[in-house]
Backbone as numpy.savetxt, mean C-alpha at the origin, in Angstrom:
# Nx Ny Nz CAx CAy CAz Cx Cy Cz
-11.22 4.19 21.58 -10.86 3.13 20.64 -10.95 1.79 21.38
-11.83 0.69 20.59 -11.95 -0.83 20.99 -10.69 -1.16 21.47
-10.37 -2.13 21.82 -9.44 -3.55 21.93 -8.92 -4.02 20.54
-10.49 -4.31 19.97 -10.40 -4.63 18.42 -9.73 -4.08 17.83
-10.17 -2.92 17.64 -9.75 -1.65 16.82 -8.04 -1.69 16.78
-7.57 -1.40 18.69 -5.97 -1.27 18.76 -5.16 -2.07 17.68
-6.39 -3.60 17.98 -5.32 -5.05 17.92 -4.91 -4.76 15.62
-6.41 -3.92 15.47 -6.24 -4.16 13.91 -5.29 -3.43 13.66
-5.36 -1.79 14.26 -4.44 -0.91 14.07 -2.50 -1.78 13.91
-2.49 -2.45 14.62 -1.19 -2.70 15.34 -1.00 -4.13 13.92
-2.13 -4.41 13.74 -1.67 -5.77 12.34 -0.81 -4.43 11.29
-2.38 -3.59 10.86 -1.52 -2.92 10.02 -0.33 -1.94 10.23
-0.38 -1.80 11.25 1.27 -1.35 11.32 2.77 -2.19 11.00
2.04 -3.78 11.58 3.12 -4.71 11.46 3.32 -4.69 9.94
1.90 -4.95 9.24 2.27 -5.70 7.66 2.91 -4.33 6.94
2.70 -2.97 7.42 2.99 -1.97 6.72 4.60 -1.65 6.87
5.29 -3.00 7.52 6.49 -2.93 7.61 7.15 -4.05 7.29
6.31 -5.33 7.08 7.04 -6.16 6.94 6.69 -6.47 5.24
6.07 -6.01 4.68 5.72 -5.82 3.26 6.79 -5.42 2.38
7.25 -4.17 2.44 8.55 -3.87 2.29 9.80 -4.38 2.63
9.75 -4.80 3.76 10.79 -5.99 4.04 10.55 -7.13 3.10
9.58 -7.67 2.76 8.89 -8.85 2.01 9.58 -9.07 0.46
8.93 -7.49 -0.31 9.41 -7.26 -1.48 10.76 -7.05 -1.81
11.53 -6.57 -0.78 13.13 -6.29 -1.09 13.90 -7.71 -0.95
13.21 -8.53 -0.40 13.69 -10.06 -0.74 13.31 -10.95 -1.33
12.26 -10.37 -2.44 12.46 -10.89 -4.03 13.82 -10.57 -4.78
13.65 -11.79 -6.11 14.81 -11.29 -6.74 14.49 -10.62 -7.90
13.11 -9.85 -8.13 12.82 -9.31 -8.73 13.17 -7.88 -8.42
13.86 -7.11 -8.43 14.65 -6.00 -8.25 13.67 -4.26 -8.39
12.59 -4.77 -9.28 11.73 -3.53 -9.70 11.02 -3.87 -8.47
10.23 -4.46 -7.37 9.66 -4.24 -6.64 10.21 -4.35 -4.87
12.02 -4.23 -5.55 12.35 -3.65 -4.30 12.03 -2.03 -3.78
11.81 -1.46 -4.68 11.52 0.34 -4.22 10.34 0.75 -4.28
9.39 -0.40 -3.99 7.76 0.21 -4.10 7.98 0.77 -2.83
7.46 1.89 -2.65 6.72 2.63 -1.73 5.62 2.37 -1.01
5.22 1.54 0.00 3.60 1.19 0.83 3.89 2.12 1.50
2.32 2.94 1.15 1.77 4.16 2.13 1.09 4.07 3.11
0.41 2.79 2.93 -0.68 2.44 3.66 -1.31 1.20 4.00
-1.41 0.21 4.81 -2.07 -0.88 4.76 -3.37 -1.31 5.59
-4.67 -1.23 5.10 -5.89 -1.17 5.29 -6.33 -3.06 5.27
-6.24 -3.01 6.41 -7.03 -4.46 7.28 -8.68 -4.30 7.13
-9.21 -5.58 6.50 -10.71 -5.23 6.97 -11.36 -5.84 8.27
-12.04 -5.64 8.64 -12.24 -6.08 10.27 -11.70 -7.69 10.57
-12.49 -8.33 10.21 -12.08 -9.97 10.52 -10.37 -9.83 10.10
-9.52 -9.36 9.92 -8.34 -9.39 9.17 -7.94 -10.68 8.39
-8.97 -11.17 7.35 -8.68 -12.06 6.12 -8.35 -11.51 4.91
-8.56 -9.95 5.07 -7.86 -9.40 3.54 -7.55 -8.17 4.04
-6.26 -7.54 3.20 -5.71 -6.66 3.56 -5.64 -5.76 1.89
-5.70 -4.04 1.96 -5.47 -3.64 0.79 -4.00 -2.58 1.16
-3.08 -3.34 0.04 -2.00 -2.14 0.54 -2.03 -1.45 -0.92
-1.58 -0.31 -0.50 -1.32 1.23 -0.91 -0.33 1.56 -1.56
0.30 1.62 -2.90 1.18 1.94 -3.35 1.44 3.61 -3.80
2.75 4.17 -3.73 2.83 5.05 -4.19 2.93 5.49 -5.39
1.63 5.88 -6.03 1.97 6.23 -7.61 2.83 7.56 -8.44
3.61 8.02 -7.94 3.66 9.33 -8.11 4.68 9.35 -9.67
5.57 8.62 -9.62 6.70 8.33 -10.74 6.50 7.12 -12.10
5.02 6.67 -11.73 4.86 5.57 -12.88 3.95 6.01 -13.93
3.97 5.20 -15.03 2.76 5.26 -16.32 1.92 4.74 -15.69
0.55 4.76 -16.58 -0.48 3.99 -16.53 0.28 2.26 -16.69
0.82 2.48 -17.89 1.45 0.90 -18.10 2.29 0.19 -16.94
3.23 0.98 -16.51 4.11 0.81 -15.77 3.28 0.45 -14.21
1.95 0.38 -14.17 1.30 0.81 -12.62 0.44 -0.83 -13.34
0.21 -1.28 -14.49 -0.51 -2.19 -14.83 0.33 -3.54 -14.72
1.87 -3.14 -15.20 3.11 -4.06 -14.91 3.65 -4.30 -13.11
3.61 -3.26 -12.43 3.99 -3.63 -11.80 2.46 -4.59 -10.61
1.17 -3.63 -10.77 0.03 -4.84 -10.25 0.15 -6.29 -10.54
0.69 -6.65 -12.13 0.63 -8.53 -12.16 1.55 -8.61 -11.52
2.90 -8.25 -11.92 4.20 -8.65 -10.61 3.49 -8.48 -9.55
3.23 -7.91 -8.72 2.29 -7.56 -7.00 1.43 -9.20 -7.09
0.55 -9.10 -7.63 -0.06 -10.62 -8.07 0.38 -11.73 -8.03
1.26 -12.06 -8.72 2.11 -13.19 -8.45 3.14 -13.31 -6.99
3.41 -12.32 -6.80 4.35 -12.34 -5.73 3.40 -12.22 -4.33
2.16 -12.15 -4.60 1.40 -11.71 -3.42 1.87 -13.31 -2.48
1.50 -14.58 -2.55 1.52 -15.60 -1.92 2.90 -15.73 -1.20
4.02 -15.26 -1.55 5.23 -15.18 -1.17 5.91 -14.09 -0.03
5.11 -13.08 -0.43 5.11 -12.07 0.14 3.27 -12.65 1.75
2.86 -13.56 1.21 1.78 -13.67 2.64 2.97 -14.58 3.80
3.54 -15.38 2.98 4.21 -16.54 3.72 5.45 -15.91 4.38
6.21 -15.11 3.70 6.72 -14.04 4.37 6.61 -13.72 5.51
5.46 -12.88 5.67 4.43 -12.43 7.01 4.40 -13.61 8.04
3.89 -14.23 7.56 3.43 -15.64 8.53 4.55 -16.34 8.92
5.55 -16.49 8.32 6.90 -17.47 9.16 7.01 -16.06 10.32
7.24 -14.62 10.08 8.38 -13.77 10.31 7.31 -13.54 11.85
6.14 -13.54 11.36 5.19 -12.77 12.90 4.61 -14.04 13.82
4.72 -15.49 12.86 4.36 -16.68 13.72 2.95 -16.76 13.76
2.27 -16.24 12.97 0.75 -16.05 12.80 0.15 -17.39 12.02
-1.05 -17.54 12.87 -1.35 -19.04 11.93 -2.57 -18.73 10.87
-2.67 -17.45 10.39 -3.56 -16.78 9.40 -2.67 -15.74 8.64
-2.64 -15.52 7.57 -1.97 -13.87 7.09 -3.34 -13.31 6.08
-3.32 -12.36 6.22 -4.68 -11.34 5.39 -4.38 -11.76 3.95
-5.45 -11.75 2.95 -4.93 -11.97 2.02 -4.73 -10.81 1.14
-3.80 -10.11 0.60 -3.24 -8.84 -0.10 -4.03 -8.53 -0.93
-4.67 -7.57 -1.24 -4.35 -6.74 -2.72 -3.98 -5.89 -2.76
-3.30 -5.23 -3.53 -2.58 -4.20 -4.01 -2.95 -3.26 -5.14
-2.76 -1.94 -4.39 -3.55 -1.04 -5.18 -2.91 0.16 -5.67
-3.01 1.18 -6.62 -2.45 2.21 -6.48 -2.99 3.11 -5.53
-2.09 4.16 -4.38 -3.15 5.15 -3.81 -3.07 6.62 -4.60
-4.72 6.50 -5.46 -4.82 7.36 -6.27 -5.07 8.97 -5.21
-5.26 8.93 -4.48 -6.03 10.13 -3.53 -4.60 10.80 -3.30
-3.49 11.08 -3.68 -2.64 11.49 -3.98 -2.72 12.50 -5.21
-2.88 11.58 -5.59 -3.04 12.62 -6.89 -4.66 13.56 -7.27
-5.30 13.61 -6.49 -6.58 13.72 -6.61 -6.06 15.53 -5.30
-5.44 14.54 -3.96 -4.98 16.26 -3.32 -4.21 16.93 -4.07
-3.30 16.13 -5.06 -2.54 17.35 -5.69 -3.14 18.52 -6.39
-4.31 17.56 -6.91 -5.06 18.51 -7.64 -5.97 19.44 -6.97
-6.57 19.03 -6.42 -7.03 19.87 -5.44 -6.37 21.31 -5.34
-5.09 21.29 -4.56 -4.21 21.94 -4.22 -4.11 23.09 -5.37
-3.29 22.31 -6.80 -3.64 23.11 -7.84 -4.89 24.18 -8.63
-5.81 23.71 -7.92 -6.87 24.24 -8.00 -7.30 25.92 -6.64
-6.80 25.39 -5.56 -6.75 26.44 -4.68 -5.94 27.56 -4.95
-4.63 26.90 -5.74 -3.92 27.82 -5.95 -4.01 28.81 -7.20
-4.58 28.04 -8.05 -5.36 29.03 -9.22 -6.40 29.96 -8.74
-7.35 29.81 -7.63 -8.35 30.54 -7.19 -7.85 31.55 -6.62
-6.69 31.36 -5.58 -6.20 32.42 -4.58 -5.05 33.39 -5.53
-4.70 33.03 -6.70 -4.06 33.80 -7.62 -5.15 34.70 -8.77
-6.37 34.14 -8.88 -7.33 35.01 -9.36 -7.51 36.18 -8.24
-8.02 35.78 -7.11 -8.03 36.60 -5.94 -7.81 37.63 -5.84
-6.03 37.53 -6.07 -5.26 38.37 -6.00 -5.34 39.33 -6.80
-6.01 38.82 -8.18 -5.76 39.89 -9.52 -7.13 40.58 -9.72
């Protein structure tokens, strides 16, 4: 592994902690318990995609809470940037991480095969 590589690894570790710290000091209360699974730096680190956990929402409810994410994104960058002293912060988007639900299925699927198997 690069230098590079470490230095990106180690952003997204930071923002994948201070994000959550970020959102729980809104006073918007529904995006104190988002779940970030994941935060994906792209090389130059000017944009960042974080990862939400979809497991307990609607479609609607995943469409409501993206504009809230949206609006709060600039607050949540400045956040970052006072707290790490950085004179750049990535710029966010926020996503659901669908590949969750894609292994579940999966899974469900193995397990239907290995129960035919059986019979």
């Amino acid at each position: 592994m690069t230098e590079a590589q470490i230095k990106l690894k180690r952003t997204e570790s930071v923002l994948g902690e201070l994000i959550p710290q970020a959102l729980g000091s809104l006073n918007d209360k529904r995006l104190h318990d988002l779940e970030i699974l994941e935060v994906k730096c792209s090389r130059g680190k000017s944009d960042a995609k974080v990862y939400i956990n979809p497991s307990e929402f609607s479609e609607q409810e995943k469409r409501d809470y993206l504009k809230l994410l949206r609006n709060a994104r600039p607050i949540v960058e400045t956040f970052c940037l006072k707290d790490q002293g950085w004179y750049r912060c990535p710029k966010f988007t926020f996503e659901f991480d669908e590949q969750i639900k894609k292994s579940q299925d999966i899974e469900e699927l193995f397990k239907k095969i290995a129960k035919k198997d059986e019979e």
